[in-house]
C-alpha positions as CSV (number, residue, x, y, z in Angstrom):
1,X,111.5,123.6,66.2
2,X,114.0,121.3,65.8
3,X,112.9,118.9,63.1
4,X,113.9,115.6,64.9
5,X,110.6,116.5,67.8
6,X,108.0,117.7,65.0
7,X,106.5,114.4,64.5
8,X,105.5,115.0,68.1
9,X,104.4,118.2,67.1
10,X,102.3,118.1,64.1
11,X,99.6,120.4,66.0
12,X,102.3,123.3,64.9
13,X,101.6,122.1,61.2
14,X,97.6,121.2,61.7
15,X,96.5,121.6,65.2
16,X,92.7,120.0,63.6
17,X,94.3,116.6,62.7
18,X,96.7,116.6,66.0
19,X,94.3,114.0,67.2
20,X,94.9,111.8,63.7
21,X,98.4,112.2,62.9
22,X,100.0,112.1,66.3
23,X,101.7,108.3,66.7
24,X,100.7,107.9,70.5
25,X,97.1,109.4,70.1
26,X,97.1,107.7,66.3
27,X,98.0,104.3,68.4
28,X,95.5,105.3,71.3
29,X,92.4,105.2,69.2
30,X,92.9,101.6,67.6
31,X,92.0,100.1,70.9
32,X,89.2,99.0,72.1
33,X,89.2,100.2,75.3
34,X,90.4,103.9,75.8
35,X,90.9,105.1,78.8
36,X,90.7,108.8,80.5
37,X,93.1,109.5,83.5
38,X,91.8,111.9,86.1
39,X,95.2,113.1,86.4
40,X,94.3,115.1,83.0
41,X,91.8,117.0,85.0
42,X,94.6,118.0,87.9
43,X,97.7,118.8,85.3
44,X,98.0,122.6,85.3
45,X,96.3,124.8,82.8
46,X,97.0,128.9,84.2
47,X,99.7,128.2,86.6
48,X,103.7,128.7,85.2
49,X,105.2,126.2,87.4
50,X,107.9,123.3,87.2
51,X,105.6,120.2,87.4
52,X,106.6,116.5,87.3
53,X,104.8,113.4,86.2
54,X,106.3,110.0,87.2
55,X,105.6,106.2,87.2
56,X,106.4,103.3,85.7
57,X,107.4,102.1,82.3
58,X,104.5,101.4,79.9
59,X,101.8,102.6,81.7
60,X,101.2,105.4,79.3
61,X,102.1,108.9,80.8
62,X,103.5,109.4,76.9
63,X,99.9,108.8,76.0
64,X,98.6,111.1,79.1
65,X,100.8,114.3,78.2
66,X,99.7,113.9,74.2
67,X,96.2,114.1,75.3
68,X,96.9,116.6,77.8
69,X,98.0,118.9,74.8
70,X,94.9,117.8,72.5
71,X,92.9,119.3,75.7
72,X,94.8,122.4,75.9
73,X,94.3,122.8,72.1
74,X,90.2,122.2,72.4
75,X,90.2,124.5,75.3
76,X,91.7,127.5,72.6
77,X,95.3,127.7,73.6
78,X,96.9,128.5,70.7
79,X,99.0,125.5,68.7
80,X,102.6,127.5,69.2
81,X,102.2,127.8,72.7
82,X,102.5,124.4,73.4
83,X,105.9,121.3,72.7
84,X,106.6,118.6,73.5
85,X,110.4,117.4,73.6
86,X,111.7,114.1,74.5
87,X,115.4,113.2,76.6
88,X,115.9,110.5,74.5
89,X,117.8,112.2,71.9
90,X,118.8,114.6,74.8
91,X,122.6,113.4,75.8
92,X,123.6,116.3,78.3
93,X,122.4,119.2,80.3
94,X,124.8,121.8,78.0
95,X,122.4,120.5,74.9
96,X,119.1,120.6,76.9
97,X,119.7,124.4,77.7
98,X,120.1,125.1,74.3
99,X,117.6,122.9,72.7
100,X,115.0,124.8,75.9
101,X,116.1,128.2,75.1
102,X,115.7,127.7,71.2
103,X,112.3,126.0,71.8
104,X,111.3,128.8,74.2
105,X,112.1,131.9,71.9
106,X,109.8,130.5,68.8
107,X,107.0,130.7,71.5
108,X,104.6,134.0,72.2
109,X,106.0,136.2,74.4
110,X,102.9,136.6,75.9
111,X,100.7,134.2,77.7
112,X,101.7,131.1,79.8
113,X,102.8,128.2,77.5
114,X,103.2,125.0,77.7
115,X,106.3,123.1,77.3
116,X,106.7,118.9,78.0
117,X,109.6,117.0,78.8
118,X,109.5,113.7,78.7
119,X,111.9,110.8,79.3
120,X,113.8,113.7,81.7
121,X,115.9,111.0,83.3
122,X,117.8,110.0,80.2
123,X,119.3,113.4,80.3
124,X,122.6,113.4,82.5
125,X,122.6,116.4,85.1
126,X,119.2,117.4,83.9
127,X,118.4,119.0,86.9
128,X,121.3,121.5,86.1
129,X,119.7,122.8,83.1
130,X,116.4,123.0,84.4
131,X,117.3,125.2,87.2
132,X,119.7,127.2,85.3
133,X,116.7,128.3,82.9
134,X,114.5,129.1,85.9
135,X,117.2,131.1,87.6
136,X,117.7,132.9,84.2
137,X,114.5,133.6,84.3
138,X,113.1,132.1,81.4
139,X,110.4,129.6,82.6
140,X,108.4,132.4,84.3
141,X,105.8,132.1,82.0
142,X,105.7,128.8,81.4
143,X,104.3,125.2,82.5
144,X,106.7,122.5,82.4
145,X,106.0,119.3,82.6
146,X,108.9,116.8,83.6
147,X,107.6,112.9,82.6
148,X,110.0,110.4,83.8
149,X,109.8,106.8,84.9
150,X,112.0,107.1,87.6
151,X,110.2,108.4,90.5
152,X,113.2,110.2,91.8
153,X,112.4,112.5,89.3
154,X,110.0,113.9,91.7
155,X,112.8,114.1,94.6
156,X,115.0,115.9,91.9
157,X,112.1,118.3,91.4
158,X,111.6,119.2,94.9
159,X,115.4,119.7,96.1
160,X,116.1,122.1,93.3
161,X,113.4,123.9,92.6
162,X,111.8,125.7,95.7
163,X,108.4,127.5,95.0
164,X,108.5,125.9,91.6
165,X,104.3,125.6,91.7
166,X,103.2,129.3,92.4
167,X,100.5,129.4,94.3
168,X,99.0,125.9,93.2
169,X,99.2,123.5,95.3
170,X,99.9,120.0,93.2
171,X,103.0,120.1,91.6
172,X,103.8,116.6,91.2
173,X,101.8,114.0,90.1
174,X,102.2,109.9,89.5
175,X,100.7,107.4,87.0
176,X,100.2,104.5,88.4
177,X,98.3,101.2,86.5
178,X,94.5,101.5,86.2
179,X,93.0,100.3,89.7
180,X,90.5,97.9,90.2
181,X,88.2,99.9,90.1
182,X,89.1,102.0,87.2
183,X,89.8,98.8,85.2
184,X,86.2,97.7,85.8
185,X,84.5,101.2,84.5
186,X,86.7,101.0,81.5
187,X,85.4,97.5,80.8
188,X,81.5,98.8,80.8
189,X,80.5,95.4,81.9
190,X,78.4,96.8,84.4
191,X,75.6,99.3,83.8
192,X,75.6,102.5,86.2
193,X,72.7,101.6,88.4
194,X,74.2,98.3,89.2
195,X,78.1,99.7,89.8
196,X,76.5,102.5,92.1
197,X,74.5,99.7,93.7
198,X,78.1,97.9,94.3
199,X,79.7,100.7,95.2
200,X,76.8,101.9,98.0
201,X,77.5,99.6,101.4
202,X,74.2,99.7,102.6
203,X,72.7,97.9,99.7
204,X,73.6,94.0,99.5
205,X,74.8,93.3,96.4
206,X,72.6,90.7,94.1
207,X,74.6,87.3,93.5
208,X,75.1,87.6,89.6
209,X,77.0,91.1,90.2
210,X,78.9,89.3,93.0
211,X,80.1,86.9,90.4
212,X,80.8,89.3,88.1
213,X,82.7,91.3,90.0
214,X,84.8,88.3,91.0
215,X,85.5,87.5,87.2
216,X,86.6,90.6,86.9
217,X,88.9,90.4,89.9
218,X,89.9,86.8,88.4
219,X,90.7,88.7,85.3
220,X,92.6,91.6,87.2
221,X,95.0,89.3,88.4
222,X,96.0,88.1,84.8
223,X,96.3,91.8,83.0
224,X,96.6,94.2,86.1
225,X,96.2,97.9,85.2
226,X,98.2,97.7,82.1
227,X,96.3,98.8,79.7
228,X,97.9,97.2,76.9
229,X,97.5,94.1,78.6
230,X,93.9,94.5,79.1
231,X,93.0,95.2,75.7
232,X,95.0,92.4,74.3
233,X,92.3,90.2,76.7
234,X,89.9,92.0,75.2
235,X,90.4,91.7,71.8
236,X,92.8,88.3,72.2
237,X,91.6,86.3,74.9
238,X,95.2,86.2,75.6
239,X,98.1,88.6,76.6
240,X,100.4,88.8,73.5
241,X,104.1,87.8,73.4
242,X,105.4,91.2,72.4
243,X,103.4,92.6,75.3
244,X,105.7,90.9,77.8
245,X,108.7,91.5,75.8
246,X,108.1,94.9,75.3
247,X,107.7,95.8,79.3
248,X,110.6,93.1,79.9
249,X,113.1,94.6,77.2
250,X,112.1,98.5,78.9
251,X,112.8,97.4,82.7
252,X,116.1,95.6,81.2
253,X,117.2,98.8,79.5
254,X,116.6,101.1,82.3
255,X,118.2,99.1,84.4
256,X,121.6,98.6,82.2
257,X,121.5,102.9,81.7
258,X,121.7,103.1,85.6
259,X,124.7,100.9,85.5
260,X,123.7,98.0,86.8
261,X,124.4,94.5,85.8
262,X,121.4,92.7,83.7
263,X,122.8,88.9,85.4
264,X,122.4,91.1,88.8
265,X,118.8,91.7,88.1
266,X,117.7,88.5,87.0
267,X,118.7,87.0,90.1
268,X,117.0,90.4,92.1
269,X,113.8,89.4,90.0
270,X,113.8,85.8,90.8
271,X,114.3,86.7,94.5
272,X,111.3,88.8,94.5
273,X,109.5,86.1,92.7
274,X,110.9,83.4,95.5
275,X,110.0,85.2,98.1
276,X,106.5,86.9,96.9
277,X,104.9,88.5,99.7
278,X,106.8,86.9,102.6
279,X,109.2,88.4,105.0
280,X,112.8,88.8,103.8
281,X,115.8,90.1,104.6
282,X,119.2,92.0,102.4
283,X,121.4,89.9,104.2
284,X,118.9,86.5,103.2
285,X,119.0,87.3,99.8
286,X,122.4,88.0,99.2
287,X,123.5,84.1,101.0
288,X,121.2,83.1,98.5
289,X,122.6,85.0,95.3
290,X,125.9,85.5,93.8
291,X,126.0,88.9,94.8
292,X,128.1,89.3,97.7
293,X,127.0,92.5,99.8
294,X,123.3,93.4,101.4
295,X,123.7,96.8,100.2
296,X,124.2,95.7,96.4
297,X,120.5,93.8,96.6
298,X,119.3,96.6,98.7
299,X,120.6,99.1,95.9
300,X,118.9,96.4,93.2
301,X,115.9,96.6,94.9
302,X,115.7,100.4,95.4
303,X,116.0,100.9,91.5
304,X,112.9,98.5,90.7
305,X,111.2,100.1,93.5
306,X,111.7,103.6,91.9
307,X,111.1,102.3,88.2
308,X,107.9,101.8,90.1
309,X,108.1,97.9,89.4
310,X,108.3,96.9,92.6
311,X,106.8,97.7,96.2
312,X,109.0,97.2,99.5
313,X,106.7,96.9,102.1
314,X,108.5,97.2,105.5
315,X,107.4,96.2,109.0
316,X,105.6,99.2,111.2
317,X,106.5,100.5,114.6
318,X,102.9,100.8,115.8
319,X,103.2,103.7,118.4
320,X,105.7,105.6,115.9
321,X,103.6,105.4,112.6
322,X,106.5,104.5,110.7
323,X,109.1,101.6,109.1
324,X,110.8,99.3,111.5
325,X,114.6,99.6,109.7
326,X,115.5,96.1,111.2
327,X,112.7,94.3,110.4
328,X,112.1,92.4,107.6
329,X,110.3,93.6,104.3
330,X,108.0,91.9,102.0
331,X,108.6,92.2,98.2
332,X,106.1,91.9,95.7
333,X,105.4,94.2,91.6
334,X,103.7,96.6,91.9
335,X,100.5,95.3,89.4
336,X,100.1,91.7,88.7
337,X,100.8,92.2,84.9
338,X,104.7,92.9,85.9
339,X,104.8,89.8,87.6
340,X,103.8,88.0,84.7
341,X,105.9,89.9,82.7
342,X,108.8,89.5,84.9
343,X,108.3,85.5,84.7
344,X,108.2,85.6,81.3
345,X,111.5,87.2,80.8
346,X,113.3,84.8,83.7
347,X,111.8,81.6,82.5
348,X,110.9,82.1,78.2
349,X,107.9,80.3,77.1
350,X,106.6,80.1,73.7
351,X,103.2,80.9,75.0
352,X,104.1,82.6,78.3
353,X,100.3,83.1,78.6
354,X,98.9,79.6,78.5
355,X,102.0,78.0,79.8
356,X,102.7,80.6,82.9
357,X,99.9,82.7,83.4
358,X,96.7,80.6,83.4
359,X,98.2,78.1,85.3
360,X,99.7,80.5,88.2
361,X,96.5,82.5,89.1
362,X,94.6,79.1,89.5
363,X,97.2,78.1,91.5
364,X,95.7,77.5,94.9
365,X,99.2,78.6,96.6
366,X,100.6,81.6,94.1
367,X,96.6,82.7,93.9
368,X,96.2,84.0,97.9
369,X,99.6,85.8,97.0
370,X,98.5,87.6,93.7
371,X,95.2,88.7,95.4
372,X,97.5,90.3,98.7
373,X,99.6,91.9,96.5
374,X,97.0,93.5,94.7
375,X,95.4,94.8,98.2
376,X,99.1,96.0,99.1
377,X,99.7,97.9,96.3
378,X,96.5,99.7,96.0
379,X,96.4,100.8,99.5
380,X,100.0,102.0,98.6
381,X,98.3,104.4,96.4
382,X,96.2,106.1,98.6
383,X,98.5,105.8,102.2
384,X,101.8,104.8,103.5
385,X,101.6,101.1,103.8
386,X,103.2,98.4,105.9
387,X,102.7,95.0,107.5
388,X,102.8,94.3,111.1
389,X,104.6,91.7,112.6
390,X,103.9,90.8,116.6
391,X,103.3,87.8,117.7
392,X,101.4,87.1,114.7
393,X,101.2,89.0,111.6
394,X,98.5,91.6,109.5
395,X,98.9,91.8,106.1
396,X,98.3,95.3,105.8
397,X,98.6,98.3,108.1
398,X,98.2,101.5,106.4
399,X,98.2,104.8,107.9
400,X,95.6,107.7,108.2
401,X,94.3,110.6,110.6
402,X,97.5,110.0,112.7
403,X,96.5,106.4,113.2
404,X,97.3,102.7,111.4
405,X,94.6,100.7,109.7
406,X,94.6,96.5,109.8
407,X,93.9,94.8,107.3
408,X,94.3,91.0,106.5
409,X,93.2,89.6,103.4
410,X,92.4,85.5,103.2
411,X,91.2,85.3,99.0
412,X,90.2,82.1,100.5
413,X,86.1,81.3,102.2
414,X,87.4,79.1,104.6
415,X,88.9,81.5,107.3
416,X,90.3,79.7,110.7
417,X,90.4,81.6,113.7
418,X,93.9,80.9,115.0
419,X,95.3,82.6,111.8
420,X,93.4,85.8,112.7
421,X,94.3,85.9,116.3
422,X,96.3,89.1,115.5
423,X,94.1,90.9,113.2
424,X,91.7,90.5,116.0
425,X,93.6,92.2,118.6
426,X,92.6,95.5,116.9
427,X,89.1,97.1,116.9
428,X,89.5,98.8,113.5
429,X,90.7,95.3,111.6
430,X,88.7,94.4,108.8
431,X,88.8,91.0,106.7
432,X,88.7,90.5,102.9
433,X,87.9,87.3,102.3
434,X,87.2,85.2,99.1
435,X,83.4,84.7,100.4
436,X,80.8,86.2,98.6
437,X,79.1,87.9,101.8
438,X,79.6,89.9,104.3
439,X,80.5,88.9,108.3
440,X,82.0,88.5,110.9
441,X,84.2,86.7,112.8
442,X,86.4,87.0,116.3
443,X,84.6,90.5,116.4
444,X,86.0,91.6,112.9
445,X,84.3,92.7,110.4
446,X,84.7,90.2,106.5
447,X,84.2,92.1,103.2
448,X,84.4,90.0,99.8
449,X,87.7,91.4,98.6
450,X,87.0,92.2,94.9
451,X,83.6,94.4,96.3
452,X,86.3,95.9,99.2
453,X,89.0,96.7,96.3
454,X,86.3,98.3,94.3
455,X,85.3,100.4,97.3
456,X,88.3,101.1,98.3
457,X,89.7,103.5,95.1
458,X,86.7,105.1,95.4
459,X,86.1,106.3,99.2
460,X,90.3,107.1,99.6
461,X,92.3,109.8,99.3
462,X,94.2,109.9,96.5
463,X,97.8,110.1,97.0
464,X,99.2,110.8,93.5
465,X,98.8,114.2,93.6
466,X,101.3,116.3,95.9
C-alpha cells in the first residue's frame, strides 16, 4: 500500500490494536458520548457492489467507515482484505485508476473485499475511473464504498453505474446529524422504562419526564445532532470556539473548490439567516445582494443544499404530490448546530456561545423558528417535505402512501384559532405545540412537540437508505 494511506491502515500492521492506533477511532473513544449509527448495521458485508455514503461535513461518516472496518475485522474478515483510501491526496482520475488497481492486486484473489473511498469528490472526473475499473472488470469481487460530502455523489453513482448493487437492494446510504431522538438515547438521561413509556402514545407521560424531555429539546436547539457539539455541552457546558471554526472553515473550503466566490457565500448565508423559515424568492434575494442574476443565488443555494447544509423547502401542488416551481421556497440549515455555526463565521464573537447562541434560542422570535426548522428537517429525513401555501399557510406537508401529511408547529402554549384556520381545513393535520399536554383544538389534534419529535424518528420510514 502506498505508504501516504497506512496510517489509515494500521489493521494491515496489527489488526488487534486497529481500535487504538487508528486517529478517527483513537479520537472517537476520548469522548464522552459515543455514538453507534444504524447505518453500520445496513453497510454491505457479502455483496460486491459500488456503494455510496453521503452527507454533510463533520458529521462523522470518516468515523462511521473506520468503525465499519473494526466490525468487519471482529466479524473474521481477514486484515488485507479490507483499505481504506482517501481523495484528498487523489488529484485526478488517471492517478485514482492506478492508485485502485495497485491497491486491488495486494488484495486476496479470493473472497469479496472491502475497499473505502473517501472524500470521492475531491477527485476531478472520478466517476471516470470508477467505471473504467468496473468495466475492466476488476471490482467484481469487491465492496466499494464511495464517502463524500456532496450528495451528488449519490446522483453520480446512480447515472454510471447500472446494477452496481447485485441483488441487494440498498446501495446508497446518507449520514445525516443524530435526530432527536437518537441525541436523547445517547445522552442516557432517561432510563428504558421511562423512554418506552414516552415513546408508547397510549400512556400519558408523567410531568417530570415532560420537562425533561423539553430540556433536552431546549438543549437540541443549541448543539443539534453534531456530535462534537454535543459532547463539548457535555463535558463544557459550552460549545467550543474551534468547534464553529472548524465546521465554518470546511463549508468555506468546499465551497471555494467548487469555484465559487467566498464574498458570494457570505451574503448567500446571511440571506438564509434573514430570511429563516419564511417564504422567499431567487429573484428577492438577488435585489437584495450584490449578486446580479436569480440563477447565481439559485446555484449558491443548490451547493449548500447538497453540502447537506441547507434545506430548500418548496411550496406543494396538493393534487400533484410535488414542488410548485413558481412558488416561493423557505430556507433554513439543515441542524440547528450549522446555524450557529454559520453566525459565528458572518458575525465573529469572542465567545460566539454566550454572546450568540444563548441569547438567540431564548429569543422569543428566533426560538418558534429554530424549533420549525427542526420539525422541517427531520420530517425531510423520513419523506419528501414541503409547505403549503393557500389562503393561509401549513408549515409542513410531507408526503406518504400517495397522500400529503399537515403539519403546523406553534413552539408556543398559547395557540389562536385564526392562525390555524388552514391547518384545520384538513382532517389528517396535527399540531405541535409548546404545551405540555395533549388536545385539541378546531378539530385537530395538539402533540407537545419535543414528545412528537421523539416519536416521530422512531414510528417513520427511514429514508437514508435507497
Amino acid at each position: 500500500m502506498d505508504i501516504r494511506f497506512f496510517h489509515h491502515n494500521t489493521h494491515l500492521d496489527d489488526p488487534g490494536s486497529f481500535v487504538e492506533r487508528d486517529p478517527h477511532l483513537r479520537q472517537l473513544r476520548q469522548q464522552l458520548l459515543v455514538h453507534r449509527s444504524c447505518l453500520l448495521d445496513k453497510l454491505p458485508r457479502r455483496q460486491p457492489g459500488i456503494y455510496t455514503v453521503a452527507g454533510g461535513c463533520q458529521i462523522g461518516k470518516t468515523t462511521l467507515m473506520k468503525q465499519w472496518m473494526a466490525d468487519l475485522l471482529k466479524s473474521g474478515v481477514a486484515p488485507k482484505c479490507i483499505a481504506y483510501l482517501t481523495g484528498e491526496l487523489v488529484d485526478a482520475h488517471h492517478f485514482l485508476v492506478r492508485l485502485l488497481t495497485e491497491t486491488l492486486n495486494e488484495m486476496p484473489i479470493t473472497g469479496v473485499c472491502y475497499l473505502i473511498l473517501d472524500e470521492v469528490a475531491y477527485i476531478h472526473d472520478w466517476g471516470k475511473g470508477i467505471k473504467y475499473l468496473a468495466d475492466a472488470g476488476l471490482l467484481e469481487n469487491v465492496v466499494m464504498i464511495l464517502v463524500g460530502s456532496d450528495l451528488a455523489i449519490i446522483e453520480e453513482a446512480r447515472m454510471r453505474f447500472a446494477g452496481r448493487g447485485g441483488t441487494t437492494g440498498a446501495v446508497d446510504f446518507h449520514l445525516h446529524p443524530l435526530s432527536f431522538l437518537e441525541t436523547v438515547k445517547l445522552k442516557k438521561r432517561f432510563s428504558a422504562k421511562t423512554l418506552d413509556r414516552l415513546m408508547n402514545p397510549d400512556i400519558e407521560p408523567t410531568a417530570p419526564s415532560l420537562d425533561k424531555l423539553y430540556e433536552e429539546f431546549d438543549l437540541y436547539l443549541v448543539h443539534g445532532g453534531f456530535l462534537t457539539a454535543i459532547n463539548d455541552m457535555a463535558r463544557h457546558k459550552r460549545i467550543m470556539v474551534a468547534t464553529f471554526s472548524t465546521y465554518s472553515d470546511r463549508i468555506r473550503g468546499d465551497v471555494l473548490r467548487n469555484g465559487k466566490q467566498e464574498h458570494y457565500l457570505r451574503e448567500i448565508l446571511e440571506a438564509v439567516v434573514n430570511h429563516y423559515g419564511r417564504q422567499v424568492t431567487w429573484n428577492t434575494l438577488a435585489r437584495e445582494l450584490s449578486i446580479d442574476h436569480p440563477k447565481t443565488v439559485g446555484d449558491y443555494v443548490a451547493l449548500l443544499a447538497a453540502m447537506d447544509a441547507a434545506f430548500v423547502q418548496a411550496a406543494l401542488v396538493e393534487d400533484k404530490l410535488a414542488a410548485a416551481p413558481k412558488k416561493a421556497r423557505k430556507l433554513m440549515f439543515a441542524d440547528p448546530f450549522i446555524f450557529h455555526a454559520a453566525r459565528a463565521w458572518l458575525a465573529p464573537r469572542a465567545d460566539p456561545y454566550s454572546r450568540q447562541v444563548k441569547p438567540i434560542v431564548s429569543d422569543t422570535d428566533w426560538a418558534p423558528r429554530l424549533a420549525e426548522a427542526c420539525v422541517v428537517t427531520h420530517c425531510r429525513r423520513y419523506y419528501p417535505t414541503y409547505y403549503i401555501k393557500a389562503k393561509g399557510e401549513v408549515d409542513v406537508a410531507y408526503v406518504d402512501q400517495n397522500r400529503f401529511w399537515p403539519l403546523e408547529v406553534k413552539w408556543t402554549e398559547q395557540l389562536r384559532p385564526k392562525d390555524l384556520k388552514q391547518i384545520a381545513k384538513y382532517p389528517n393535520g396535527r399540531i405541535f405545540t409548546g404545551s405540555r399536554r395533549c388536545g385539541e383544538i378546531l378539530g385537530v389534534p395538539t402533540e407537545p412537540l419535543p414528545l412528537a419529535m421523539l416519536r416521530f424518528g422512531s414510528t417513520e420510514a427511514p429514508a437514508d437508505v435507497r
